[in-house]
Biopython code that builds the backbone (N, CA, C, O; Angstrom):
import numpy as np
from Bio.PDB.StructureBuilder import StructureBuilder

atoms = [
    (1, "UNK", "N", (55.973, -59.784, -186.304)),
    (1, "UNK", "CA", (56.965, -59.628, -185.257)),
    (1, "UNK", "C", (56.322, -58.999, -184.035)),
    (1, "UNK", "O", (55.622, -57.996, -184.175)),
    (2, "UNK", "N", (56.534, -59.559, -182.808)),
    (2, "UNK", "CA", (56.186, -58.714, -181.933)),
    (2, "UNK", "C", (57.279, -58.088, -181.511)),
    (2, "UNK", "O", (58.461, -58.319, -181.767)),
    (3, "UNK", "N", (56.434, -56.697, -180.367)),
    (3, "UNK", "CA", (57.495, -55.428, -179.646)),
    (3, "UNK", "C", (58.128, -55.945, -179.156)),
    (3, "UNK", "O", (57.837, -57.072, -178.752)),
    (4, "UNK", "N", (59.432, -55.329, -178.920)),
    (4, "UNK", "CA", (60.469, -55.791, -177.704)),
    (4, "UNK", "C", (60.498, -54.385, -176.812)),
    (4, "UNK", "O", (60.793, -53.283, -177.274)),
    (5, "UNK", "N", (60.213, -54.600, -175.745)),
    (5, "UNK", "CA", (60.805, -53.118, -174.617)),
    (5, "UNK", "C", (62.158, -53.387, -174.183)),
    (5, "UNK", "O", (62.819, -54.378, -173.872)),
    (6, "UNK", "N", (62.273, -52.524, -174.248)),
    (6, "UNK", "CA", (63.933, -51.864, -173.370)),
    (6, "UNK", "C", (64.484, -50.977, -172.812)),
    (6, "UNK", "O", (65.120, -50.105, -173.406)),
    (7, "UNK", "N", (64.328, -51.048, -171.472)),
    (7, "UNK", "CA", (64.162, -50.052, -170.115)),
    (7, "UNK", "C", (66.046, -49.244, -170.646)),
    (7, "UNK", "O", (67.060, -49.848, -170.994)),
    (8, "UNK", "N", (65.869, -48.128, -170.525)),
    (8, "UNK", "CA", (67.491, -47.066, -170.848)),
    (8, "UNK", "C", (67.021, -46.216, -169.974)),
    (8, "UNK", "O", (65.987, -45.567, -170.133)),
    (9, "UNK", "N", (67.939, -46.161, -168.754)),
    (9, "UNK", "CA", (67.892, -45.110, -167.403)),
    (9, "UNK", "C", (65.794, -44.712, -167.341)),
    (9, "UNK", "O", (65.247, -43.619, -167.201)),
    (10, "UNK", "N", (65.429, -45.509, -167.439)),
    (10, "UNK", "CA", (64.282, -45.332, -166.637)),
    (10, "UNK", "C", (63.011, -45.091, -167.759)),
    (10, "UNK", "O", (61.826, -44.953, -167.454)),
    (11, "UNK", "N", (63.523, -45.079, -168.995)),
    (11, "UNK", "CA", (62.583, -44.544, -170.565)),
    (11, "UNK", "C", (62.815, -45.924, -170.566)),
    (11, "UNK", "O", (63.410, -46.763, -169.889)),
    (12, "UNK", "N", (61.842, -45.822, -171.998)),
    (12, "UNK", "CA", (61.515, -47.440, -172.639)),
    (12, "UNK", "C", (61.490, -47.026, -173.700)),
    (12, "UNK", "O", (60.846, -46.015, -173.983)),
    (13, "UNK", "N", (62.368, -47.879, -174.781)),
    (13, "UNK", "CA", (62.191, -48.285, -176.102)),
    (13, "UNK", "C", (61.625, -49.331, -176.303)),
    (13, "UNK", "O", (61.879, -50.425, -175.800)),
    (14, "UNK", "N", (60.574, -48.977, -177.283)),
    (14, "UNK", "CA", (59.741, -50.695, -177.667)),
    (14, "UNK", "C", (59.906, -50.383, -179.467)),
    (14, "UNK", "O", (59.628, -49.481, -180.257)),
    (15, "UNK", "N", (60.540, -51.755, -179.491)),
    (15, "UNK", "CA", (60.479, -52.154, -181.453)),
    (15, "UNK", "C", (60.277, -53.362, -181.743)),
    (15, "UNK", "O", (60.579, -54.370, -181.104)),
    (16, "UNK", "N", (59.589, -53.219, -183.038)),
    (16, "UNK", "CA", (59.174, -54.339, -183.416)),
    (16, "UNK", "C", (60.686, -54.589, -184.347)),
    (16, "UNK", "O", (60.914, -54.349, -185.533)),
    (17, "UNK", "N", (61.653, -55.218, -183.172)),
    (17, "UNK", "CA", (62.613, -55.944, -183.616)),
    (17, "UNK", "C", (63.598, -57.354, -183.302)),
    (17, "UNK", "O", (63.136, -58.083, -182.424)),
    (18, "UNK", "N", (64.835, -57.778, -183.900)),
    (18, "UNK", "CA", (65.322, -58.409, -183.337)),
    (18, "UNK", "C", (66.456, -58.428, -182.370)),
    (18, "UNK", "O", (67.304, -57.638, -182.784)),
    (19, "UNK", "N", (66.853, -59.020, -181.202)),
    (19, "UNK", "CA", (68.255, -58.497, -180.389)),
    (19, "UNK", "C", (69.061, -57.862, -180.881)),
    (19, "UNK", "O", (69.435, -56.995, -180.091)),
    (20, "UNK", "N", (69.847, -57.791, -182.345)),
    (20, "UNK", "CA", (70.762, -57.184, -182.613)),
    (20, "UNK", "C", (70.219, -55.965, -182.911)),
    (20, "UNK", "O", (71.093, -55.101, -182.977)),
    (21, "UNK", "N", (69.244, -55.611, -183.092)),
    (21, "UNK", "CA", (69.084, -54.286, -183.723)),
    (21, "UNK", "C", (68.766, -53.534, -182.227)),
    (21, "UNK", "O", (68.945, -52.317, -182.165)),
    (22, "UNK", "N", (68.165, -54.467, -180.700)),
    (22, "UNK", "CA", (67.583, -53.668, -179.542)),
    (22, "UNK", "C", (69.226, -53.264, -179.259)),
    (22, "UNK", "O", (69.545, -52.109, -178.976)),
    (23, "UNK", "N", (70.144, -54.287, -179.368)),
    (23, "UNK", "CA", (71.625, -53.707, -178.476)),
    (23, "UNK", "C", (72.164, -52.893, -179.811)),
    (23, "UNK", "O", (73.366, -52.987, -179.563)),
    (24, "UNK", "N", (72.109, -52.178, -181.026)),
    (24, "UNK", "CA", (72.230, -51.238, -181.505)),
    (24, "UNK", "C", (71.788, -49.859, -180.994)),
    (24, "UNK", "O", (72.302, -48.741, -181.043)),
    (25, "UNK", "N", (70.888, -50.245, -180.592)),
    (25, "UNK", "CA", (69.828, -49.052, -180.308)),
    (25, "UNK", "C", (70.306, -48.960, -178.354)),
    (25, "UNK", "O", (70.247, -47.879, -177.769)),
    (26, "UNK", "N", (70.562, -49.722, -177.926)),
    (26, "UNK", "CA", (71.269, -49.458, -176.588)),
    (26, "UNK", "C", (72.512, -49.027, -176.915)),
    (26, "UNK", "O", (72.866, -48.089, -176.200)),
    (27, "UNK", "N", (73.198, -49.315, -177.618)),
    (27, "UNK", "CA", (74.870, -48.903, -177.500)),
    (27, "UNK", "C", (74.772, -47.623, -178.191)),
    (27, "UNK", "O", (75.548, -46.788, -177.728)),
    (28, "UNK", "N", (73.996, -47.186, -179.234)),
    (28, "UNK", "CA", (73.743, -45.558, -179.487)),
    (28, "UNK", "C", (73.368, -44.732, -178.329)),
    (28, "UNK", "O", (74.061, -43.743, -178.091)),
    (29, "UNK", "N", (72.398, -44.997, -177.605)),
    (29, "UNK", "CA", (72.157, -44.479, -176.441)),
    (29, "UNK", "C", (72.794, -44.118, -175.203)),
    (29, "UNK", "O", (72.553, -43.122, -174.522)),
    (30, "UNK", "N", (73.929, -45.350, -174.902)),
    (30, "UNK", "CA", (74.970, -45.797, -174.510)),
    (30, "UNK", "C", (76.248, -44.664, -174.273)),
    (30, "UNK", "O", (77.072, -44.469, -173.379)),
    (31, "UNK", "N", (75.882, -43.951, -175.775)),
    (31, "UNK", "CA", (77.258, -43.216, -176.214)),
    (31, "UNK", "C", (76.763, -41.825, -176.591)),
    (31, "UNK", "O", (77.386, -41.130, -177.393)),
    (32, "UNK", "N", (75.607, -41.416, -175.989)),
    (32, "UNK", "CA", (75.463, -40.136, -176.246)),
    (32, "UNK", "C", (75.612, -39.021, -176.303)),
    (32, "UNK", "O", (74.856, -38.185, -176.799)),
    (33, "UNK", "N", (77.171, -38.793, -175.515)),
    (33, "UNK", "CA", (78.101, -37.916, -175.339)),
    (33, "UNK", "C", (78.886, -38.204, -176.773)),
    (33, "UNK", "O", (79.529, -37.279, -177.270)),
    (34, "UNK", "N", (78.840, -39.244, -177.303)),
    (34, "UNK", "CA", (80.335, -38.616, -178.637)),
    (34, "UNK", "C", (79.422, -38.492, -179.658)),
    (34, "UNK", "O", (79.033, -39.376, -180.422)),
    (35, "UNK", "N", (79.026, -37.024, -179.605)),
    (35, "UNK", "CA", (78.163, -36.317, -180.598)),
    (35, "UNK", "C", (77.215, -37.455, -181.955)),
    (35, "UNK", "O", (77.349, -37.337, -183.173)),
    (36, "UNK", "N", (76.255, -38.543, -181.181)),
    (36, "UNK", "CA", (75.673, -39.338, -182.405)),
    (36, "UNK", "C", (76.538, -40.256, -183.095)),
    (36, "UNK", "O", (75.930, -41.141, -183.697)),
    (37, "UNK", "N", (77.937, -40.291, -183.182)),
    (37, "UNK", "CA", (78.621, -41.103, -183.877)),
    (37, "UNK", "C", (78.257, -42.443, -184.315)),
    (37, "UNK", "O", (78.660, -43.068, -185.296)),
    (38, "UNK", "N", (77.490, -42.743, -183.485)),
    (38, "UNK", "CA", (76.496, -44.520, -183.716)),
    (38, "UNK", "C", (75.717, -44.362, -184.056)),
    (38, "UNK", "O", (74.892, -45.254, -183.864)),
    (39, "UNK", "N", (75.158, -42.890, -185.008)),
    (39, "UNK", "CA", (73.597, -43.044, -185.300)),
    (39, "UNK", "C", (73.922, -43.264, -186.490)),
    (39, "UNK", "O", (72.919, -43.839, -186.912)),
    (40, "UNK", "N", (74.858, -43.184, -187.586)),
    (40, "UNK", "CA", (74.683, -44.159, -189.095)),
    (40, "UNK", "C", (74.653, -45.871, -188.919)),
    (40, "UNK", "O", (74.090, -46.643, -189.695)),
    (41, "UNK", "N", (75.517, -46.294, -187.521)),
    (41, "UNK", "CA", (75.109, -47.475, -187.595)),
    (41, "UNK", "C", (73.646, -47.644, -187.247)),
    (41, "UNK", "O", (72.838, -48.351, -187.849)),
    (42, "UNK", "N", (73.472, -47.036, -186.391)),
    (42, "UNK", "CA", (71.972, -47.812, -185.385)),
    (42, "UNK", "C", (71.044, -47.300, -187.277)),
    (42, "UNK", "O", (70.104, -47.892, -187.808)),
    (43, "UNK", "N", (71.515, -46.529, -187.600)),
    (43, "UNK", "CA", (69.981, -46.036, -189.123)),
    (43, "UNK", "C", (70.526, -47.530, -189.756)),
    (43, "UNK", "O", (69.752, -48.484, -189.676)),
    (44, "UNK", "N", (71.729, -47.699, -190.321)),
    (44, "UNK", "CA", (71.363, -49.031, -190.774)),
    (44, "UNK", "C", (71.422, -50.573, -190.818)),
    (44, "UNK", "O", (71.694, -51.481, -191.603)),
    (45, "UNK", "N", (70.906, -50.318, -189.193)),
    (45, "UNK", "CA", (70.515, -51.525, -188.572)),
    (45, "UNK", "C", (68.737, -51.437, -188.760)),
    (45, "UNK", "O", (68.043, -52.363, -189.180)),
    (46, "UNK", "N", (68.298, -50.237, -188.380)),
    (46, "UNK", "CA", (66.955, -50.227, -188.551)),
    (46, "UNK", "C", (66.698, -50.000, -190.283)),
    (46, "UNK", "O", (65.681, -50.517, -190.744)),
    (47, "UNK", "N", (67.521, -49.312, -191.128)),
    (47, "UNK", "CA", (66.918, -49.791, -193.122)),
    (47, "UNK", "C", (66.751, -51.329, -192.919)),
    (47, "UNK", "O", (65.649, -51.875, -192.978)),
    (48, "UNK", "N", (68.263, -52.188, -192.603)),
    (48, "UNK", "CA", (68.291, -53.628, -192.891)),
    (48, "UNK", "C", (66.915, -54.652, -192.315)),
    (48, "UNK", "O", (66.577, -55.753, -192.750)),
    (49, "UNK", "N", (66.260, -53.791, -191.124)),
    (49, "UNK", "CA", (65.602, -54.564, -190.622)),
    (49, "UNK", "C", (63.761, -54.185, -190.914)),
    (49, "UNK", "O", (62.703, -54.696, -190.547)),
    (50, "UNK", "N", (64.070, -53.278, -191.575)),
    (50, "UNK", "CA", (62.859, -52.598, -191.685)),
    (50, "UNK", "C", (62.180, -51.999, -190.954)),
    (50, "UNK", "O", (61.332, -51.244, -191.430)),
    (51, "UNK", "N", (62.290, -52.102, -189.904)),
    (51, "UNK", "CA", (60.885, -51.590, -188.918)),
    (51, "UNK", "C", (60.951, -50.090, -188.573)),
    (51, "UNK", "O", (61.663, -49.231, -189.092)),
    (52, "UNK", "N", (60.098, -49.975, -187.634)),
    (52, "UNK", "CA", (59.304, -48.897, -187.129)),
    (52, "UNK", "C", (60.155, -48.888, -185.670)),
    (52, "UNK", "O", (60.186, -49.952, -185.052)),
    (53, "UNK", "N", (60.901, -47.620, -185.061)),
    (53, "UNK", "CA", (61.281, -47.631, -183.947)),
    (53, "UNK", "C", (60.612, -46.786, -182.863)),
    (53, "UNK", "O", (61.569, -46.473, -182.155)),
    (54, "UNK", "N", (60.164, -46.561, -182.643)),
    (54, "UNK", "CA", (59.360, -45.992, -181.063)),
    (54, "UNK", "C", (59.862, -45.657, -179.510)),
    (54, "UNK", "O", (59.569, -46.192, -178.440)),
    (55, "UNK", "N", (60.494, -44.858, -179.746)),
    (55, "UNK", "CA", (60.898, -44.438, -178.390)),
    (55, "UNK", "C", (60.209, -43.638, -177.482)),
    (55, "UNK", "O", (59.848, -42.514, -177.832)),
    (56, "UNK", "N", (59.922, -44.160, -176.099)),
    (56, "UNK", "CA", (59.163, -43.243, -175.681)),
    (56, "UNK", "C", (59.742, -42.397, -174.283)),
    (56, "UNK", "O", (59.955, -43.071, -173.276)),
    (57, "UNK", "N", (59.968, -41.048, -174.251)),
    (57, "UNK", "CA", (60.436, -40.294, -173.049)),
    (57, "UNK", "C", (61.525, -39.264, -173.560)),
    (57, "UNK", "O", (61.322, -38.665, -174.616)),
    (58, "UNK", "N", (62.308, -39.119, -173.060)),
    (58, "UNK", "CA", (63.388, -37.807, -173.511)),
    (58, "UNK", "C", (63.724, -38.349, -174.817)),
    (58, "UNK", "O", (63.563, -39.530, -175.123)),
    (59, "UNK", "N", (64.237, -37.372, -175.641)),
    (59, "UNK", "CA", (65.204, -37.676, -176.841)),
    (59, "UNK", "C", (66.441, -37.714, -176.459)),
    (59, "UNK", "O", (66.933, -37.045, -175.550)),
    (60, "UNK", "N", (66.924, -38.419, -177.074)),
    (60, "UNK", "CA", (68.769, -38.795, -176.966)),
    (60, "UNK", "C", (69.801, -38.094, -178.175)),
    (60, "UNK", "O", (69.536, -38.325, -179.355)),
    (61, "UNK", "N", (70.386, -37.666, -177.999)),
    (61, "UNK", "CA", (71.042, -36.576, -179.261)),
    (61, "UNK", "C", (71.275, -37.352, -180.438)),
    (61, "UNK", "O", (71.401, -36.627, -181.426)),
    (62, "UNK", "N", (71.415, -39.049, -180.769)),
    (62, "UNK", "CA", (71.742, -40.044, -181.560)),
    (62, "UNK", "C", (70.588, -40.157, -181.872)),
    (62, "UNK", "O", (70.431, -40.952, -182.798)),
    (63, "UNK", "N", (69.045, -39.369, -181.226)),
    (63, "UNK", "CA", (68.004, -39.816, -182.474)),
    (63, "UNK", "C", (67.958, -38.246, -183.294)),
    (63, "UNK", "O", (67.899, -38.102, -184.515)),
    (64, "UNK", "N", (67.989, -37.454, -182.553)),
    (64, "UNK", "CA", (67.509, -36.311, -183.132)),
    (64, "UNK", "C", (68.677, -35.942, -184.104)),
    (64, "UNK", "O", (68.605, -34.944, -184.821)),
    (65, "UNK", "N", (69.504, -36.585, -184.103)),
    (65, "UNK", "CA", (70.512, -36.518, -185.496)),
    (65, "UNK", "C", (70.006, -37.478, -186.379)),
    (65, "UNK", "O", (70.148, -37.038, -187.520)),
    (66, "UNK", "N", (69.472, -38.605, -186.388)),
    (66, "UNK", "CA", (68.686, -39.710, -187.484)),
    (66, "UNK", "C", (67.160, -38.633, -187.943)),
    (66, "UNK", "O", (66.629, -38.273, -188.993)),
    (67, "UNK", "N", (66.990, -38.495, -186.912)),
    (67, "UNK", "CA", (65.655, -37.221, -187.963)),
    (67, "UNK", "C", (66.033, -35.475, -188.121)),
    (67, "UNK", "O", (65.106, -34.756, -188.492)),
    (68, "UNK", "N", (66.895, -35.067, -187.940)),
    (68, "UNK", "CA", (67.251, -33.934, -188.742)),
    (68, "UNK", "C", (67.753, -34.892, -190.058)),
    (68, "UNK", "O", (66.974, -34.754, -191.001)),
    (69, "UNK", "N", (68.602, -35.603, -190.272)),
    (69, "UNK", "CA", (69.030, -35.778, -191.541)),
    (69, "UNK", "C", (68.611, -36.556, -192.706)),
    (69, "UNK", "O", (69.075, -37.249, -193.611)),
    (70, "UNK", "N", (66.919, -35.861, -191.997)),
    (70, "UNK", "CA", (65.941, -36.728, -192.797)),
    (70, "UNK", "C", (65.720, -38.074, -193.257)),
    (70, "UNK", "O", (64.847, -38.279, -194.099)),
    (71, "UNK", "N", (66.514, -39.142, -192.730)),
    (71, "UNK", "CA", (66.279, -40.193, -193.003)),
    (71, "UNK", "C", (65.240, -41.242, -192.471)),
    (71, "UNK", "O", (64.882, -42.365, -192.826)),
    (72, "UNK", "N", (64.893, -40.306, -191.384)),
    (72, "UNK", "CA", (63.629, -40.849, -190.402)),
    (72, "UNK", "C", (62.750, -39.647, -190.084)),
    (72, "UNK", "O", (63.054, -38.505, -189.740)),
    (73, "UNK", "N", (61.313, -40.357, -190.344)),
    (73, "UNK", "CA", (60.355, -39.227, -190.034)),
    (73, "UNK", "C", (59.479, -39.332, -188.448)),
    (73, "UNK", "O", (58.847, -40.296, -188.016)),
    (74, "UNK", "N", (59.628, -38.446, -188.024)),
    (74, "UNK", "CA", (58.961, -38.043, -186.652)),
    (74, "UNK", "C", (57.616, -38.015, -186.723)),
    (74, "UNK", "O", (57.148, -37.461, -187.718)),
    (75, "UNK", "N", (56.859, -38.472, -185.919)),
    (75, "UNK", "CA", (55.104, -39.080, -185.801)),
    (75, "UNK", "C", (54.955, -38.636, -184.382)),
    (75, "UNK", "O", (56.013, -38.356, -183.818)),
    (76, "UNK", "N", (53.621, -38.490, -183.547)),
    (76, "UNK", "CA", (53.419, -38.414, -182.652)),
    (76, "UNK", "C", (51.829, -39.081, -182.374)),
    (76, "UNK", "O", (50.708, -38.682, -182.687)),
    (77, "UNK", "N", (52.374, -40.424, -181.548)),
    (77, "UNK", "CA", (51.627, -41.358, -181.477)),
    (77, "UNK", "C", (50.541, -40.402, -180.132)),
    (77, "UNK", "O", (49.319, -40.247, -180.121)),
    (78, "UNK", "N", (50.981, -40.200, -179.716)),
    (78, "UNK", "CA", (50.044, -39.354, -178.007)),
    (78, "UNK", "C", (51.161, -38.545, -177.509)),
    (78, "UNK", "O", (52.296, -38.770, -177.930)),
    (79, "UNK", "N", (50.876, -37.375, -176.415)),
    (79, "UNK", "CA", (52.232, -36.693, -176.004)),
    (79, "UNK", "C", (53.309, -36.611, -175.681)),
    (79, "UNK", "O", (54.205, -35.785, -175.854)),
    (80, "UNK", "N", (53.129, -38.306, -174.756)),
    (80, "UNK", "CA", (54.765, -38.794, -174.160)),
    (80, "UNK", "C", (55.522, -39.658, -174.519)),
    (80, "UNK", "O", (56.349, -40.225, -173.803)),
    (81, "UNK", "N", (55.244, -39.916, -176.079)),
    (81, "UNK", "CA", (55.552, -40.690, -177.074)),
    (81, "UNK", "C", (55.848, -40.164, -178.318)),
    (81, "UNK", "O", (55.175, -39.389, -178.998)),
    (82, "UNK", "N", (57.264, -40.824, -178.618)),
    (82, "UNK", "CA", (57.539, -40.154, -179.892)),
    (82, "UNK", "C", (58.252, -41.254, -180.452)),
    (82, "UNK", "O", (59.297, -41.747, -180.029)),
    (83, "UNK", "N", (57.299, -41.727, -181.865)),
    (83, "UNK", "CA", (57.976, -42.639, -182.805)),
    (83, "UNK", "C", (58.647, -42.547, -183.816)),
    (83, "UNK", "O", (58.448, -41.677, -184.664)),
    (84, "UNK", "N", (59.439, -43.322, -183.881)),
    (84, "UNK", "CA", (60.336, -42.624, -185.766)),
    (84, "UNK", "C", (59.762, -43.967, -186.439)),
    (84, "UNK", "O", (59.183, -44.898, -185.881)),
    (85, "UNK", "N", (60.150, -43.770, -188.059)),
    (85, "UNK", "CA", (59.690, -44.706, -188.904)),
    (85, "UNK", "C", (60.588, -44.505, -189.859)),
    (85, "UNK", "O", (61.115, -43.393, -189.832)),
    (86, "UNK", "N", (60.914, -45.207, -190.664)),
    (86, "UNK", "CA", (61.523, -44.922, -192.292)),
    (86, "UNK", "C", (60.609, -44.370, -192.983)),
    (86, "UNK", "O", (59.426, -44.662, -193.158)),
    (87, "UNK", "N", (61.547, -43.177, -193.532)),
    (87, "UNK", "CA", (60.834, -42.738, -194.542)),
    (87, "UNK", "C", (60.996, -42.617, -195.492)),
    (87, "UNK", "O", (62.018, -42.201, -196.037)),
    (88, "UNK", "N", (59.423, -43.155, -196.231)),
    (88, "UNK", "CA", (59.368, -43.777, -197.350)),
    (88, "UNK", "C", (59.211, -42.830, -198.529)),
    (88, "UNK", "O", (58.209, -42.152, -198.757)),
    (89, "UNK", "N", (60.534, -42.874, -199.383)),
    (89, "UNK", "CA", (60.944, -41.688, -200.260)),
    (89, "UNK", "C", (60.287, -42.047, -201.509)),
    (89, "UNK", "O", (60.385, -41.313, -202.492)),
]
sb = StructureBuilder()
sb.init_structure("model")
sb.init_model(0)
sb.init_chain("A")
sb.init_seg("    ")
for serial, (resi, resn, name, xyz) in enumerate(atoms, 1):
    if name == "N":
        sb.init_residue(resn, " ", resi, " ")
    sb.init_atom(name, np.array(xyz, "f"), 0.0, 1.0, " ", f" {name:<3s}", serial, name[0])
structure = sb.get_structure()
């Protein structure tokens, strides 16, 4: 599969995914004022699809609720980059 980028107020998400899972991952972002509520969907859009998500620039409160609740582990590819991955239990 190749990356897909996706410009959100001026950051870029790049995943190695398909459209439905990039406009998951926009409409979590989307809604980051109602405390994460889209982050069990957007987690399993990314289990179903498998991949590796990579966001790079500020955190959005809908990720940092997918990795406090341990279901995704935090990596640090270089400084202004921060990737999540499934983690593999």
């Amino acid at each position: 599969m190749n990356g897909a980028e996706t410009k959100v107020d001026g950051r870029t998400i790049t995943s190695s995914s398909d459209p439905t899972l990039r406009n998951a991952i926009l409409h979590t972002l989307s809604h980051e004022g109602e405390s994460g509520m889209d982050a069990p969907t957007l987690l399993q859009d990314i289990n179903d699809a498998g991949i590796k998500l990579e966001y790079k620039g500020l955190l959005y409160k809908s990720l940092h609720i997918l990795v406090n609740s341990r279901k995704l582990e935090r990596f640090y590819s270089h400084k202004k980059c921060i990737a999540y991955r499934i983690r593999k239990e």
